[in-house]
C-alpha positions in Angstrom: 90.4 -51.8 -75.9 94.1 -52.0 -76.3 94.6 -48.4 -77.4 91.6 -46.6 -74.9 92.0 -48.2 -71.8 95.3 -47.1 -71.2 93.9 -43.5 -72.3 90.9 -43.7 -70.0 93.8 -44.3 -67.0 95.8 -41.8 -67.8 92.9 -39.5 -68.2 90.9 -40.6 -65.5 94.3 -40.9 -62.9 93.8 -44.5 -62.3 96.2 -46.8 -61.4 95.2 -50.0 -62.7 92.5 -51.7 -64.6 91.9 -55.7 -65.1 89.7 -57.0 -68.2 88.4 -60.2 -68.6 85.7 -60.7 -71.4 84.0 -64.3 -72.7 80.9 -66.1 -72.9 80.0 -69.7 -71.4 82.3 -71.1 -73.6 85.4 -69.4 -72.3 87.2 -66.6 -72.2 88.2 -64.2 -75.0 89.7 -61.8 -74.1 92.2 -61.1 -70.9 94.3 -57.7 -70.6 95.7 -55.9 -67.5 97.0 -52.2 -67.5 98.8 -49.9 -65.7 100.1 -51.4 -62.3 97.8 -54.2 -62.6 98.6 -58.0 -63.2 95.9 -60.5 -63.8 95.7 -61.7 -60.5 95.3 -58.1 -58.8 92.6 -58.0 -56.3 90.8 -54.9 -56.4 88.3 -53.6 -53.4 84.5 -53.4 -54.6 84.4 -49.7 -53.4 81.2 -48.2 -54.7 80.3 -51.2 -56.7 79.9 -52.6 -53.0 76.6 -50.1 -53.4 74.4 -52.4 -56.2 77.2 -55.8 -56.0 75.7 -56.6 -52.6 74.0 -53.7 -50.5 70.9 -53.1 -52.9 71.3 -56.7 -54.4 71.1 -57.8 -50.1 68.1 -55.4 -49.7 66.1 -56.7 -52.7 66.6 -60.2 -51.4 65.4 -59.7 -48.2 62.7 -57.6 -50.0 61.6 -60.8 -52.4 61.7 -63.1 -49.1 58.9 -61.0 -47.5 61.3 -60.3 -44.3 61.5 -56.4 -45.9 59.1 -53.8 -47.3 60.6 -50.8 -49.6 57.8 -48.7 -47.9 58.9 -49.5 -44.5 60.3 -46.6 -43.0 64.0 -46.9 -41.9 63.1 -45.8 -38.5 61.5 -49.2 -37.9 64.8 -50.9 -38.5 66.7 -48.6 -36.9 66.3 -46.9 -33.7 68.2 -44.3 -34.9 66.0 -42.9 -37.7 62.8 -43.5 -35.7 60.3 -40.8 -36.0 62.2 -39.6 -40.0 60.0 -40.1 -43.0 62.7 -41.5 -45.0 61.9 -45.2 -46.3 63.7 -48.1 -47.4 62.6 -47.1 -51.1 63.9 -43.2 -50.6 67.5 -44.9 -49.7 67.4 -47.1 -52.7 66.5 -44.3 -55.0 68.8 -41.9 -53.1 65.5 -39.4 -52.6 65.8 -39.6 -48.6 67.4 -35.9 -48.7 70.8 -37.0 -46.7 73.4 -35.3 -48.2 76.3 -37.0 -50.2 78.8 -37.2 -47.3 79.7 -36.7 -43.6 82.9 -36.6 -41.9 81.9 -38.2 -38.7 82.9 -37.0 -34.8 82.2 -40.1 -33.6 84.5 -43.2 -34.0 82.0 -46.2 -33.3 79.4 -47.5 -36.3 76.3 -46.6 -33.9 77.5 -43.1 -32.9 77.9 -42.5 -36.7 74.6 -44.1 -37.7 73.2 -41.6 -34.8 75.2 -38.5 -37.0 73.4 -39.7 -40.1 70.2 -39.8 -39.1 70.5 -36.2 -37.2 71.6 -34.7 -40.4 69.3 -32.0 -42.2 67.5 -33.2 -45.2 66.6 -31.2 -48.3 64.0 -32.8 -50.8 64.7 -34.3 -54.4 67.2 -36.6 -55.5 70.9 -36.4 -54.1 73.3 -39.5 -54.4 74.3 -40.4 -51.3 77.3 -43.1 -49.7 74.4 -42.1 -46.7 72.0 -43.9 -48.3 73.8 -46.8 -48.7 75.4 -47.0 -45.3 71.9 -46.6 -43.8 70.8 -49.3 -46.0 73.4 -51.5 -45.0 72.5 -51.3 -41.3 68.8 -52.4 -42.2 70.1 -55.5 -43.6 72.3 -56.5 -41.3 69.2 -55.7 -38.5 66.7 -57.5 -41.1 69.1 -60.6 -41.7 70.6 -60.9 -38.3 74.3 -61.1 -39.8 76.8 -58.4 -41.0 76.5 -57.1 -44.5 79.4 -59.2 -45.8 78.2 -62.2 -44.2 75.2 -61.9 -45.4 76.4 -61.0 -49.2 79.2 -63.7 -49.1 76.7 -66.7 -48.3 73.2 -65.1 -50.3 74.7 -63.7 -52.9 78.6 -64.3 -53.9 78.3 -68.3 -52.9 75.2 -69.1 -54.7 76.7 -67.2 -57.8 80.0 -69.2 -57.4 81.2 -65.4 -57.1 84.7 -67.4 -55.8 86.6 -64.2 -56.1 84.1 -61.2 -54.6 84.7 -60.2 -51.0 84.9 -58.0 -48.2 88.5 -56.8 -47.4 90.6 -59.7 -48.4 93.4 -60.5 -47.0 96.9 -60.0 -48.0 97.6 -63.6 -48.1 94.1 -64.3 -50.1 94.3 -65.2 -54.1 92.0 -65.2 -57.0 91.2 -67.8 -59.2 92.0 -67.0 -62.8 89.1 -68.2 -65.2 90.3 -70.3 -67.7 91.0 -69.8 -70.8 
């Protein structure tokens, strides 16, 4: 790891990277690179996508309060009358395309934008999906997504150091050696 990672950064143009390997016993193995330190916080970005939307959904899923066939449009007013379904956002097959620069400023005007948008069929990965998805949870659960994620999923997991936009102030705990 010691001789690729940097490579990988370098290559790849990222800034920083944080490693931290073990088992139940402890950890093994504890490197950063590039502009990183050990205690740099990085945001979950895309890994926000199966960390806690998907993971959110499934939940809510298992408890019975969501069905992957329901179609989105039930959930949201906004895609009422689409054929697109909780399952076609998970499996990114609802034909959204990848991205949209929105006109509109407030969440609901953009969730409007989204669900206006053309759709072609077949599978296309979308940040769409996943934004749409969001929203169904938070309707479905009653609280926002990192509410929700933060007391369902993170707490349970004693996931101490997983949030949404921590603040400047806010520090992880290192794992012990």
């Amino acid at each position: 790891l010691d001789l690729h990672v940097p490579t990988i950064l370098e290559q790849d143009r990222i800034p920083a990277a944080v490693i931290v390997a073990g088992s139940v016993e402890g950890v093994t193995y504890r490197r950063a690179f590039g502009t990183a330190t050990l205690d740099t916080l990085f945001d979950l970005a895309s890994c926000t996508k199966v960390v806690a939307t998907t993971t959110a959904a499934m939940k809510l899923v298992e408890e019975g309060r969501l069905s992957l066939d329901d179609p989105v449009g039930k959930h949201l007013e906004a895609f009422r009358g689409r054929p697109i379904t909780v399952r076609d956002l998970l499996r990114h097959c609802s034909g959204l395309p990848a991205y949209l620069t929105p006109k509109a400023q407030e969440p609901e005007a953009i969730l409007q934008e989204i669900a206006a948008l053309k759709t072609k069929p077949g599978y296309q990965y979308s940040c769409l999906n996943m934004i749409a998805l969001a929203r169904v949870v938070e309707r479905v659960s009653g609280m926002s997504l990192a509410e929700y994620a933060r007391r369902l999923i993170f707490e349970p997991l004693d996931m101490k150091d997983t949030t949404f936009a921590p603040a400047s102030t806010w520090t992880c705990s290192r794992p012990e050696s």
